[in-house]
C-alpha positions as CSV (number, residue, x, y, z in Angstrom):
1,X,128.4,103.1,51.4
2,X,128.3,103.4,47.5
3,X,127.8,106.9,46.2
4,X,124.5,105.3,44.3
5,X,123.1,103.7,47.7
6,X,123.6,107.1,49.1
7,X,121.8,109.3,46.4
8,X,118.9,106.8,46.5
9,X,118.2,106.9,49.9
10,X,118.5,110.6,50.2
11,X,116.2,110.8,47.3
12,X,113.2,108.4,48.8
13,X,113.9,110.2,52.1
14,X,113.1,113.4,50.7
15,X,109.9,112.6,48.9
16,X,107.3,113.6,51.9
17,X,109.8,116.7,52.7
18,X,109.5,118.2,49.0
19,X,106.3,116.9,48.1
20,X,107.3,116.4,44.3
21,X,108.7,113.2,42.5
22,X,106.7,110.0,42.7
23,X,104.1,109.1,45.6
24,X,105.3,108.2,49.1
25,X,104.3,104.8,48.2
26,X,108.2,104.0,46.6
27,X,108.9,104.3,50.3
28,X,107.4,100.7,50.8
29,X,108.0,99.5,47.3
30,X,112.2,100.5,47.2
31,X,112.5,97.3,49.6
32,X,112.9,99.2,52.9
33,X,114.5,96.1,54.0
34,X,117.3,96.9,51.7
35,X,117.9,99.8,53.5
36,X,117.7,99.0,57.0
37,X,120.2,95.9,56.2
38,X,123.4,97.5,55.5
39,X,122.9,100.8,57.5
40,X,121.4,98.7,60.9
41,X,122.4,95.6,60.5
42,X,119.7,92.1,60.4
43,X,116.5,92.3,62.1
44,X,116.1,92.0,66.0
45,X,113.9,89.1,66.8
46,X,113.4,90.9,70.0
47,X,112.1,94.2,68.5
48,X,109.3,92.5,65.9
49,X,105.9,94.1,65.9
50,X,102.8,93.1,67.1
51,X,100.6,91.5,64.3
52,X,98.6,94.7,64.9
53,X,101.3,97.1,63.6
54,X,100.2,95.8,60.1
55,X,103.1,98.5,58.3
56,X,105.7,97.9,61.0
57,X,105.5,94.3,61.1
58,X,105.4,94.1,57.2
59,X,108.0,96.1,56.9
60,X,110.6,94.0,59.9
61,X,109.3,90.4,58.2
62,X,111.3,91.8,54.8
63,X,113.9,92.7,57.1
64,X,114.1,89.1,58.6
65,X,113.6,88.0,55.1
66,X,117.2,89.0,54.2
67,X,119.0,88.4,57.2
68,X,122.7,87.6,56.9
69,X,123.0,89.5,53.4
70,X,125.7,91.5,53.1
71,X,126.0,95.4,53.0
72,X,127.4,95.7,49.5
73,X,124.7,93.0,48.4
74,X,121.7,94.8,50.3
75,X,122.9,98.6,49.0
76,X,122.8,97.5,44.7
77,X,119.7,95.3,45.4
78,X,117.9,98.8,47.3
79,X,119.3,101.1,44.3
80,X,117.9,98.1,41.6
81,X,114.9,98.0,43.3
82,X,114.4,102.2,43.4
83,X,115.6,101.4,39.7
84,X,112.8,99.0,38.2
85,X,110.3,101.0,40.4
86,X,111.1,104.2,38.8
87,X,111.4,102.9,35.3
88,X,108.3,101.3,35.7
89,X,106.0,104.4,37.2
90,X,108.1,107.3,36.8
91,X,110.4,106.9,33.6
92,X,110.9,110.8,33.3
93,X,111.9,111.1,37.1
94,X,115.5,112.5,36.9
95,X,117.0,110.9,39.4
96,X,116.4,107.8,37.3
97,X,119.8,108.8,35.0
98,X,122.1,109.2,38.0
99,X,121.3,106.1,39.4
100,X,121.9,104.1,36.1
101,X,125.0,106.1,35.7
């Protein structure tokens, strides 16, 4: 796991725990599939939500989205994403500098 790929997910992870930074909602917009690619592996088929589960099933048909990517490719695309998020709605967010670095 690259050490940027770790300090953004420990970073988006932390964001309800500290309650400062940006809004929870860079939880959904850091491409949570990105995430759950390289540290799960591709979506199971047999584990996709109802159509009632409106976040859960979202959130597993960007997971299928990707399937077959591979780990490096899934861990730079989740810290570009976090990336272009945070430039966009939180320039002055310091995290922003180590994960360009």
């Amino acid at each position: 796991m690259s050490s940027q790929f770790e300090k953004a997910v420990a970073y988006v992870q932390g964001l309800d725990k500290n309650e400062s930074g940006p809004d929870a909602a860079i939880k959904l917009e850091a491409s949570y599939h990105y995430v759950e690619d390289p540290t799960v592996g591709d979506a199971d088929p047999a584990k996709q939500p109802s159509m009632f589960q409106f976040v859960e099933r979202a959130k597993w048909t960007a997971w299928n989205g990707i399937k077959g990517m591979s780990k490096k490719d899934a861990e730079e695309n989740y810290v570009k994403q976090l990336i272009k998020y945070l430039k966009e709605k939180h320039p002055n967010e310091p995290i922003l500098k180590e994960l360009e670095g």
